[in-house]
Backbone as a printed PyTorch tensor [residue, N CA C, xyz], in Angstrom:
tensor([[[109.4470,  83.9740,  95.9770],
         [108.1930,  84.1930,  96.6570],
         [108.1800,  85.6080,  97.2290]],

        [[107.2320,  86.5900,  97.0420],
         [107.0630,  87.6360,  97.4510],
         [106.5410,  87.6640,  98.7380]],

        [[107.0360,  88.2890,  99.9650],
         [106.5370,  88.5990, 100.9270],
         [105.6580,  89.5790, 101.1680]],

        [[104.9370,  88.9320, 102.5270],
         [103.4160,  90.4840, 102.5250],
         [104.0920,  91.4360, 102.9200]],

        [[102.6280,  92.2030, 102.7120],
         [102.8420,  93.8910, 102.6920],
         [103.1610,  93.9440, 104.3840]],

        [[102.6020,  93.2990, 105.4550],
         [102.5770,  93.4610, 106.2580],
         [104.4520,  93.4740, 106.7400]],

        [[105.0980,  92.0780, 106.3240],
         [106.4930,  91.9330, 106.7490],
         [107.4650,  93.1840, 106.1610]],

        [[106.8960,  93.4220, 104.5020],
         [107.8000,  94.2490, 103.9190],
         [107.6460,  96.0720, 104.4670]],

        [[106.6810,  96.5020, 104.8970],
         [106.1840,  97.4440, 105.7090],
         [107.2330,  97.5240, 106.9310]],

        [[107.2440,  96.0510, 107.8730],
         [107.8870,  96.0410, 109.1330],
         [109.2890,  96.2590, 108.7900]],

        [[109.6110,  95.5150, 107.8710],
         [111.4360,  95.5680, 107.7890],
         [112.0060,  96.4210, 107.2040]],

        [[110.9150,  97.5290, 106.1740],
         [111.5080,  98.7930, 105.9520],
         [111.5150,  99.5370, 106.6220]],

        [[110.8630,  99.8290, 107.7300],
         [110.8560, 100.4450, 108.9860],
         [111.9480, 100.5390, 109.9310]],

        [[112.0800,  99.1080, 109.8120],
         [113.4190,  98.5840, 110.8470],
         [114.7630,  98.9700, 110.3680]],

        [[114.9560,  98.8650, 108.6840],
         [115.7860,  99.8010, 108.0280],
         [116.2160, 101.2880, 107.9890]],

        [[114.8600, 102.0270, 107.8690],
         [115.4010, 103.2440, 108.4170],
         [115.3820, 103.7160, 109.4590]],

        [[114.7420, 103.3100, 111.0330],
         [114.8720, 103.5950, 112.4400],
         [116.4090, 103.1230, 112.4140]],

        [[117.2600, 102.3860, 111.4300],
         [118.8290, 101.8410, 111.8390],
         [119.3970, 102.5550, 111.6350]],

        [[118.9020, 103.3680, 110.5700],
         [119.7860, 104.4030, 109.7080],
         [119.7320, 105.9100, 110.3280]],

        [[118.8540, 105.8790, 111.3490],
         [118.7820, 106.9450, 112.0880],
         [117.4170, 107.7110, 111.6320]],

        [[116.7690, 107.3460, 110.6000],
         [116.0980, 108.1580, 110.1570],
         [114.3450, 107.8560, 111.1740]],

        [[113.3180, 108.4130, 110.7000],
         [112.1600, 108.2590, 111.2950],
         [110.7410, 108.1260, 109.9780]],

        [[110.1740, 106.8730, 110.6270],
         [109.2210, 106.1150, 110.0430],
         [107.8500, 105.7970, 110.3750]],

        [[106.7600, 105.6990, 110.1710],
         [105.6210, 105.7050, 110.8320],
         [104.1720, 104.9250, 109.7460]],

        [[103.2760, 104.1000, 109.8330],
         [102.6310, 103.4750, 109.1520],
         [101.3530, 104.6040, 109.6070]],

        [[100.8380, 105.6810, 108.3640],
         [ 99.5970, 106.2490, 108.4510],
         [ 98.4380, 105.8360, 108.5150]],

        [[ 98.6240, 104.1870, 107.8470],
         [ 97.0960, 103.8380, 107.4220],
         [ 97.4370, 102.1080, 106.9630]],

        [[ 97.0050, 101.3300, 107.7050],
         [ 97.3250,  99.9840, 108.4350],
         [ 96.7170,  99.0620, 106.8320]],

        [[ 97.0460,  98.7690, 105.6810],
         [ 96.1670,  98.0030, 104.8530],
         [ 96.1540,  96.2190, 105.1140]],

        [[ 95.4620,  95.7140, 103.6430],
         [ 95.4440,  94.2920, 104.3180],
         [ 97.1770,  93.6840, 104.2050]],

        [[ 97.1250,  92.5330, 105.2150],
         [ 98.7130,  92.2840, 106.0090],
         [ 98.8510,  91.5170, 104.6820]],

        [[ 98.2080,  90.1890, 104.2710],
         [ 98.6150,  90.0130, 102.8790],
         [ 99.3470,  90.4870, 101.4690]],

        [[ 98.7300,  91.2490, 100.6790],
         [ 99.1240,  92.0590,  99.3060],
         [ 97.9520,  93.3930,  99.3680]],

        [[ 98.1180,  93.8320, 100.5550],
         [ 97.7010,  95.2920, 100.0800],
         [ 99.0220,  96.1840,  99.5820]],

        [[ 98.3610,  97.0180,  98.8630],
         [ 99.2110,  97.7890,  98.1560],
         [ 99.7630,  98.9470,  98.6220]],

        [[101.3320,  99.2830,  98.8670],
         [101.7300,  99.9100,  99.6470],
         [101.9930, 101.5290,  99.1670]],

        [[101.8410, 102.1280,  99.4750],
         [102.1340, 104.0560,  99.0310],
         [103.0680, 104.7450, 100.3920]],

        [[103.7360, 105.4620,  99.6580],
         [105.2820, 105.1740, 100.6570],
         [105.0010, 106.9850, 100.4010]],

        [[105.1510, 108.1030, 101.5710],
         [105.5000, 109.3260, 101.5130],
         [106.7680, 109.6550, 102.3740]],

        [[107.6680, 110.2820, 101.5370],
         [109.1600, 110.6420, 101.8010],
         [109.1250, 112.2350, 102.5240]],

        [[109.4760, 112.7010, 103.5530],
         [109.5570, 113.7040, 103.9580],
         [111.1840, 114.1230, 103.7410]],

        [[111.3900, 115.2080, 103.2650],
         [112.5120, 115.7640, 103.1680],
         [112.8780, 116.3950, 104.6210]],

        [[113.8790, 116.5030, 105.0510],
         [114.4830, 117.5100, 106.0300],
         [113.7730, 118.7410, 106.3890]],

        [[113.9720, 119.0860, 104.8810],
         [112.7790, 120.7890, 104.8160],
         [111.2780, 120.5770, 104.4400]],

        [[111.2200, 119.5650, 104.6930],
         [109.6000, 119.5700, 104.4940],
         [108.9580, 119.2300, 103.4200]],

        [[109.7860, 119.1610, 102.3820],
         [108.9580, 118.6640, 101.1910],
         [108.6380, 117.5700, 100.8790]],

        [[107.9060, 116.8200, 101.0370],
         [107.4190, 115.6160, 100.5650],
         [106.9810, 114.6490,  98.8150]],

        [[107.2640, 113.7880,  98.9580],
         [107.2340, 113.0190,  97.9410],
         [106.6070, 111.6080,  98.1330]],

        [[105.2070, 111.5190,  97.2730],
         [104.8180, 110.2880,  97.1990],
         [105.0450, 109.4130,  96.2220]],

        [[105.1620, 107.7080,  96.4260],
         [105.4270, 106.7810,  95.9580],
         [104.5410, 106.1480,  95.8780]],

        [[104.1130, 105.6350,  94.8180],
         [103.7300, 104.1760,  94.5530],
         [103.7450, 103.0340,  93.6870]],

        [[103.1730, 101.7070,  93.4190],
         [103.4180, 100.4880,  93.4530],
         [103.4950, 100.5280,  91.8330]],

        [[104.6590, 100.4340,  90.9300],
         [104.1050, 100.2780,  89.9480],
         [103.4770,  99.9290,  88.9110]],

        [[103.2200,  99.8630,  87.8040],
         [102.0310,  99.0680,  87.1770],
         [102.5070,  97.3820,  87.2420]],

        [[101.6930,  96.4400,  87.0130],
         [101.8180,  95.3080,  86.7180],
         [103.0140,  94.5240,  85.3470]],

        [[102.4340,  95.7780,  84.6540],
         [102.8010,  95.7870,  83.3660],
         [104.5710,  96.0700,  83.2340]],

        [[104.7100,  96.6740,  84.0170],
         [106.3410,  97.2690,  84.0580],
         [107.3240,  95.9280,  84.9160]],

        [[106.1740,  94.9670,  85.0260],
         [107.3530,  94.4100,  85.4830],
         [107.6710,  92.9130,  84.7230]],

        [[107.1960,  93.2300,  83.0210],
         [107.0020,  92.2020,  82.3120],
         [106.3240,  90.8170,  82.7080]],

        [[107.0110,  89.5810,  81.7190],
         [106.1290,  88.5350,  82.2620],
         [106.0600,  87.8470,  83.8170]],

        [[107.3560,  87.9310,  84.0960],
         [107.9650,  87.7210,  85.6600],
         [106.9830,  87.7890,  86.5480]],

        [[106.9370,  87.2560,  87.5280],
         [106.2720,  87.0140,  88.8280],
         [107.4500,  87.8560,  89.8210]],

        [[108.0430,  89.1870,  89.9820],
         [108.5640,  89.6620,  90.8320],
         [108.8160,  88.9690,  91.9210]],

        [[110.1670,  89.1610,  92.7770],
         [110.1260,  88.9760,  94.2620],
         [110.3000,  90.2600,  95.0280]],

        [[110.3790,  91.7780,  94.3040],
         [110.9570,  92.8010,  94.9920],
         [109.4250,  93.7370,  94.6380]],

        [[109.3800,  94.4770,  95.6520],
         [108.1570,  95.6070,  95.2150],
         [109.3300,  96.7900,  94.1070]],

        [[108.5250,  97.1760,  93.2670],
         [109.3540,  98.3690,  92.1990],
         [108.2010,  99.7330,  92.6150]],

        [[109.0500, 100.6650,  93.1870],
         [107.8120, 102.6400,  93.3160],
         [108.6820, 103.4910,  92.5030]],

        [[107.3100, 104.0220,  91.9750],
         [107.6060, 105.3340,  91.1800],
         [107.2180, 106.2650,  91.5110]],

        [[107.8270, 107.7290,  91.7600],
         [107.1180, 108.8960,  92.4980],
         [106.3300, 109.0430,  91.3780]],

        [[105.1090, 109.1930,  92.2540],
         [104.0120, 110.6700,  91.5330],
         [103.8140, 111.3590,  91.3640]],

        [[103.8090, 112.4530,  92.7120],
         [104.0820, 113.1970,  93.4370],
         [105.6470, 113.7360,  93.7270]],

        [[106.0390, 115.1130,  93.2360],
         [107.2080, 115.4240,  94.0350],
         [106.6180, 116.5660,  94.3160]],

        [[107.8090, 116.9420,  95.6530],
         [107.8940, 118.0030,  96.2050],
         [106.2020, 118.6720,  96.2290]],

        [[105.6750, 117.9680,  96.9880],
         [104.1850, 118.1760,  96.5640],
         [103.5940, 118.3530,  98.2620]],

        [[102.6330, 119.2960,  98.4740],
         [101.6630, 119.7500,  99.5900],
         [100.8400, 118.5090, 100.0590]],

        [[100.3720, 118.8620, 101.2960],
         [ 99.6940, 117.8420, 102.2270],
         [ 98.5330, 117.8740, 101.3350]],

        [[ 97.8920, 119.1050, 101.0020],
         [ 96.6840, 118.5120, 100.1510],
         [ 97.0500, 117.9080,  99.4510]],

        [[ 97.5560, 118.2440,  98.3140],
         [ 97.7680, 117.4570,  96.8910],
         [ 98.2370, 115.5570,  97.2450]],

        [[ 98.9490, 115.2970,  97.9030],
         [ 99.2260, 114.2570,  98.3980],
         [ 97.5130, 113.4230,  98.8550]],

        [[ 96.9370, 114.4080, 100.0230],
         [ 95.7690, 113.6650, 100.5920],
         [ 94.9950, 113.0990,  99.6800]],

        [[ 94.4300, 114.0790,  98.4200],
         [ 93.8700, 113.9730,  97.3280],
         [ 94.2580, 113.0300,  96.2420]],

        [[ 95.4290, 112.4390,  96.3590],
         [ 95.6630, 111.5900,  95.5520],
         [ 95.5800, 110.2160,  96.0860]],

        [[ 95.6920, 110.0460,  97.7790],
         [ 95.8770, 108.9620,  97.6400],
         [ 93.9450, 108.7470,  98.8630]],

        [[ 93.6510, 109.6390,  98.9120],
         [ 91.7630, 109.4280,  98.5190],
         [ 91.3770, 109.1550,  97.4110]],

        [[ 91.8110, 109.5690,  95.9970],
         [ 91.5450, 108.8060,  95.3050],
         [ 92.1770, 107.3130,  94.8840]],

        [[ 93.0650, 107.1930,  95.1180],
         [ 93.5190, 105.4670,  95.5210],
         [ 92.7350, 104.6270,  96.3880]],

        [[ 92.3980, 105.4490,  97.8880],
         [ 91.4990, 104.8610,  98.2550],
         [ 90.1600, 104.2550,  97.7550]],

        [[ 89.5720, 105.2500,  96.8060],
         [ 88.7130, 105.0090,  96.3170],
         [ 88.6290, 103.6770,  95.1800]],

        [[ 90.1400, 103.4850,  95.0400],
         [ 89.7950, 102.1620,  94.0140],
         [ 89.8990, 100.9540,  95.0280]],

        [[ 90.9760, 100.5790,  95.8340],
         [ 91.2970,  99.8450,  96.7890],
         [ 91.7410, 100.4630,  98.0590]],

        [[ 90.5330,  99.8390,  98.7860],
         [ 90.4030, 100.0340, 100.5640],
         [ 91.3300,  99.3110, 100.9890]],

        [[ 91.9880,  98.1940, 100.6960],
         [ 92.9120,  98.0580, 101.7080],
         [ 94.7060,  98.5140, 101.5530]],

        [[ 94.6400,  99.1830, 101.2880],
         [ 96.1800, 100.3250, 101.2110],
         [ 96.7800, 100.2970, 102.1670]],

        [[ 97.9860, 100.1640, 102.0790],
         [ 98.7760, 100.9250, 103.2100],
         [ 99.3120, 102.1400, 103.0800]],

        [[ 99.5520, 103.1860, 103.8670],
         [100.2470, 104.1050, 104.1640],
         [101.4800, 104.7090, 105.0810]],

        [[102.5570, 104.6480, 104.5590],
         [103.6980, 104.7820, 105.0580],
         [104.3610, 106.1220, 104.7840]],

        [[104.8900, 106.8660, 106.0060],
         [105.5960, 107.9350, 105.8800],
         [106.7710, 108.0930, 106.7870]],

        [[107.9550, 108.2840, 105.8510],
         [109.3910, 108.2720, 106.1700],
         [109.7760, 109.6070, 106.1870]],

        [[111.0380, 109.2800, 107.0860],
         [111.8160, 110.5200, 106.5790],
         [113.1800, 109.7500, 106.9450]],

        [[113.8280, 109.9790, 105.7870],
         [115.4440, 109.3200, 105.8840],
         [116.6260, 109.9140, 105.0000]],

        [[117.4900, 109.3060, 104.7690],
         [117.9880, 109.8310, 103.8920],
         [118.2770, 109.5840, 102.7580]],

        [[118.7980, 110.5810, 101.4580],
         [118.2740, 110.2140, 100.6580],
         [118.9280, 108.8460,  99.2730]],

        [[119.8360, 108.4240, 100.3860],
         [120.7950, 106.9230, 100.1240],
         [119.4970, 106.0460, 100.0840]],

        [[119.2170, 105.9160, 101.1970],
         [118.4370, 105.0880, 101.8060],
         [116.9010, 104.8750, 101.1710]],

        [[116.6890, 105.9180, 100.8050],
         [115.3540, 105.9780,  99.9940],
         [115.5710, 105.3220,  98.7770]],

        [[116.8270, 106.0260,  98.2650],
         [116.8650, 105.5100,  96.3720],
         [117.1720, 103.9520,  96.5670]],

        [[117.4300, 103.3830,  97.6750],
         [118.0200, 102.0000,  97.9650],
         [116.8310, 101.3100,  97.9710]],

        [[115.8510, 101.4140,  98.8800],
         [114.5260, 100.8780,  99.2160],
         [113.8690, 101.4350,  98.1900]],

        [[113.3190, 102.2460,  97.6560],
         [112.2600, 102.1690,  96.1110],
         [113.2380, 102.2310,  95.3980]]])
């Protein structure tokens, strides 16, 4: 059984505030199965966005784990905003999450 976006949001959070790192929810979607987009802040600033991947990639299976694929690397606040306004634009209820941790911890969680 897959858990909501809302729990899986909270406990990745709780994961990297353990790990020392720092975490923050930009943009609150629905607590059910909204779809989550994860931005990675590097140390130096560079950022990297994530998201949910296709349906299709995860064959016939009914998943229990979310699977992200960057889109975005090493990519600017615009270019980032702009992409995930246009996400918005397909589905309003999104979440938005932005980390900064390290980079164990990242390849562990996506």
């Amino acid at each position: 059984m897959r858990v909501t976006s809302d729990l899986w949001v909270s406990a990745m959070l709780r994961r990297v505030f353990a790990s020392g790192g720092y975490g923050a929810v930009v943009r609150r979607g629905a607590s059910e199965a909204g779809a989550i987009f994860i931005v990675v802040r590097s140390r130096m600033g560079e950022a990297t966005l994530y998201a949910p991947r296709a349906q299709s990639d995860y064959g016939g299976a009914r998943p229990d784990e979310r699977i992200f694929s960057a889109v975005l690397e090493a990519a600017d606040d615009a270019a980032i905003e702009a992409r995930l306004e246009k996400e918005r634009r397909f589905d309003t209820d999104l979440w938005v999450v932005e980390i900064e941790a390290d980079q164990r911890l990242v390849d562990e969680l996506l």
